[in-house]
N, C-alpha and C positions, 0 to 999 in steps of 0.2 A: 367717147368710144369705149371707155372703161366698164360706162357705166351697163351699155349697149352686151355688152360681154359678160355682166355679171348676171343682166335679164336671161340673155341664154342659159348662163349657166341654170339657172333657177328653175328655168322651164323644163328644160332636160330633166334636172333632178326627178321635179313635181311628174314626167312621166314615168322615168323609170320606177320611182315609188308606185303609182296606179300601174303598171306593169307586171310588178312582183306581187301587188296585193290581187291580181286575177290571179296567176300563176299558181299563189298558195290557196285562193279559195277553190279552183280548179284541182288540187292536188287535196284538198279536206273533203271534198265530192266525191272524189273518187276514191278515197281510204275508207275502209268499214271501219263504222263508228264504232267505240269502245262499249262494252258492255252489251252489245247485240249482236245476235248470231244471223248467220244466213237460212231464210225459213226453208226445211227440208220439202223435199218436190212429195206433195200429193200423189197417192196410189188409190187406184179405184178395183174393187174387187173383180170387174168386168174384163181388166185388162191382166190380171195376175195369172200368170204361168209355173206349175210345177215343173222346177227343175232339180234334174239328180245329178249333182258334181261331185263326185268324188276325191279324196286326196291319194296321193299315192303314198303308201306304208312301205318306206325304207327297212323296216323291221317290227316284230313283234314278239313279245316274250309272256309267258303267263306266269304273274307273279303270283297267283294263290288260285285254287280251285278248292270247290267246293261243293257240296250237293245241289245249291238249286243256280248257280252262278259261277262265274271265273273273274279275274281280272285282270288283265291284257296290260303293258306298260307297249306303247307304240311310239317310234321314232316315223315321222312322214312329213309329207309337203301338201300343204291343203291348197287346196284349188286355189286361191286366192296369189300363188309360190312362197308363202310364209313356211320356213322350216319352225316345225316345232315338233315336244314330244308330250304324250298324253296317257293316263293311267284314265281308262273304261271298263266300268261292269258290263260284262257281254251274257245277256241273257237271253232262252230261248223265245222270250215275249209271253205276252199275258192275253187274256180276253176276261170281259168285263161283261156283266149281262143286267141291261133293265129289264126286269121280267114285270110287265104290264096288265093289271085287268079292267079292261073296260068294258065289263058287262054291265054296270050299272051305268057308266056313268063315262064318257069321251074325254068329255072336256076335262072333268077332275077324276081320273080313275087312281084306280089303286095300286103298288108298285113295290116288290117285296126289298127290306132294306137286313141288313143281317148287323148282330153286334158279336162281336170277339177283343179280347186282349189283343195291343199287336206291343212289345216289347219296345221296340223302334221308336213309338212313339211314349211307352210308358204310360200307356191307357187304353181302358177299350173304348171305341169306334161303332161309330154307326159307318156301315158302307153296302154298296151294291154288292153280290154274289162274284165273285172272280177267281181266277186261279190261272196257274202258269201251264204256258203249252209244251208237251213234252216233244223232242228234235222233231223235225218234218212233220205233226201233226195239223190238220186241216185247222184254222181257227174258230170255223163251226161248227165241227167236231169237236171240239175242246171245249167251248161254249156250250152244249146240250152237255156234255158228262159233266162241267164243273156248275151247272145249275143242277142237273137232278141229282148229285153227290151230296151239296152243301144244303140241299131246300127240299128235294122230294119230286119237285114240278116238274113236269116237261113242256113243251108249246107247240101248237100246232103252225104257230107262222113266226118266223126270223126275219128279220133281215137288219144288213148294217147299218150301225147309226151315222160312228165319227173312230178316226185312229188319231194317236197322239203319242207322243212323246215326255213322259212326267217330269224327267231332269236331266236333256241330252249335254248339259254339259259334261257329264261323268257316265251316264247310265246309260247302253244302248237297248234300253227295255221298250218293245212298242204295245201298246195296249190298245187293242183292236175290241170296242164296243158295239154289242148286238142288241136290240129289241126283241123282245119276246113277248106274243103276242096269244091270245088264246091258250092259258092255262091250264094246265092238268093237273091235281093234285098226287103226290105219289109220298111215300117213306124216303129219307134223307137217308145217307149214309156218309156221314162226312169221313175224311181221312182221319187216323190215330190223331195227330197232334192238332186236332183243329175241334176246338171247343166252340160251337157257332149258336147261339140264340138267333130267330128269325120270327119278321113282323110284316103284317100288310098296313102299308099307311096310304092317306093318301097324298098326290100329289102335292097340292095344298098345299098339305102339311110338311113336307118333307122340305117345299121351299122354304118357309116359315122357320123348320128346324134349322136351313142354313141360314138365313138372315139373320138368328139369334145365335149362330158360331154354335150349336150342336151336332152338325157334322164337319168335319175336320178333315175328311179322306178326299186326297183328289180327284180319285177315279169318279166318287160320286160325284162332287161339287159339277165337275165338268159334265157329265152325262144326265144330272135331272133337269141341270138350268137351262144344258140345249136342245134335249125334249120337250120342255116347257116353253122352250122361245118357238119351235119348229110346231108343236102342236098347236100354239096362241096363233101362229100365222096361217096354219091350215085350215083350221075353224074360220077365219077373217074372208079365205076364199068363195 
């Protein structure tokens, strides 16, 4: 009988053992394994929607103004309801001009690129023709005077490329890029403080200049590489 009772007991044991040991391989299945993250969900550009959320500004105060900019210290609640507070340069925006000639040549045309000192950076700079829009100015209107100001040229055809944003963590500066297309040559008259050399290079080239870290500006970096990728695919049509 005794012995009868300790088989039991045995068998018992022997299940609850294989019992616990599903239980915990059951419970390691379903733990995320250490050292691996869960892969973030696929976005397809077909399906991407511009959306404008705004935060609401509990307050705002202008801690310094200045001639071409201000800077704002804001207390708000960002869409997301995170209170937080933020110091932004609030400027009137900029526009950016590829000024293009492809009389010779489509596919590798030529594209004026200007060099100046910029302080800021504590060198001079190869970049595209730009300048700041003054309050309520049209940004194509500010684009034809801040090209035939710094270059001379005018163009017979505009139209937009790409708008962007250079460093919206601090900066509400938006730089709204235009093509220019059909050239005129004219006399420059740049502003007092703008000391500007300008060059017709060609596209080519200008990529080449970035690939070897000889342009630096991001207005350009952004605006030849995605004329170049947009004109590479239009040619392909």
């Amino acid at each position: 009988m005794a012995d009868k009772k300790k088989g039991a007991k045995k068998a018992a044991a022997k299940e609850t053992v294989k019992v616990s040991a599903k239980a915990v391989k059951a419970e390691k299945e379903k733990a995320p394994k250490k050292g691996k993250r869960s892969k973030p969900k696929s976005l397809k550009a077909s399906s991407v929607e511009v959306e404008v959320e705004k935060a609401e500004v509990l307050s705002s105060k202008v801690v310094y103004q200045g001639p071409l900019f201000k800077v704002r210290h804001d207390k708000l609640i960002e869409p997301g309801g995170k209170h937080s507070e933020r110091d932004v340069i609030r400027h009137n925006g900029s526009v950016v001009i590829l000024a293009v000639d492809s009389s010779k040549s489509k596919k590798n045309p030529w594209i004026v690129i200007e060099r100046q000192y910029r302080h800021a950076a504590n060198q001079y700079l190869w970049e595209l023709p730009a300048g700041k829009l003054e309050p309520g100015e049209d940004a194509l209107v500010g684009a034809k005077r801040e090209l035939a100001e710094e270059t001379g040229y005018a163009a017979k055809k505009w139209r937009p490329l790409v708008e962007y944003y250079a460093s919206p963590g601090f900066l509400g500066e938006s730089m709204k890029v235009f093509v220019a297309e059909g050239l005129m040559a004219g006399d420059a008259h740049p502003e007092d403080d703008e000391q500007i050399e300008f060059r017709l290079v060609k596209l080519s080239d200008a990529i080449k200049m970035i690939e070897k870290g000889a342009i630096l500006d991001g207005k350009t970096l952004t605006s030849v590489l995605l004329y170049s990728r947009l004109n590479t695919k239009k040619r392909k049509k």
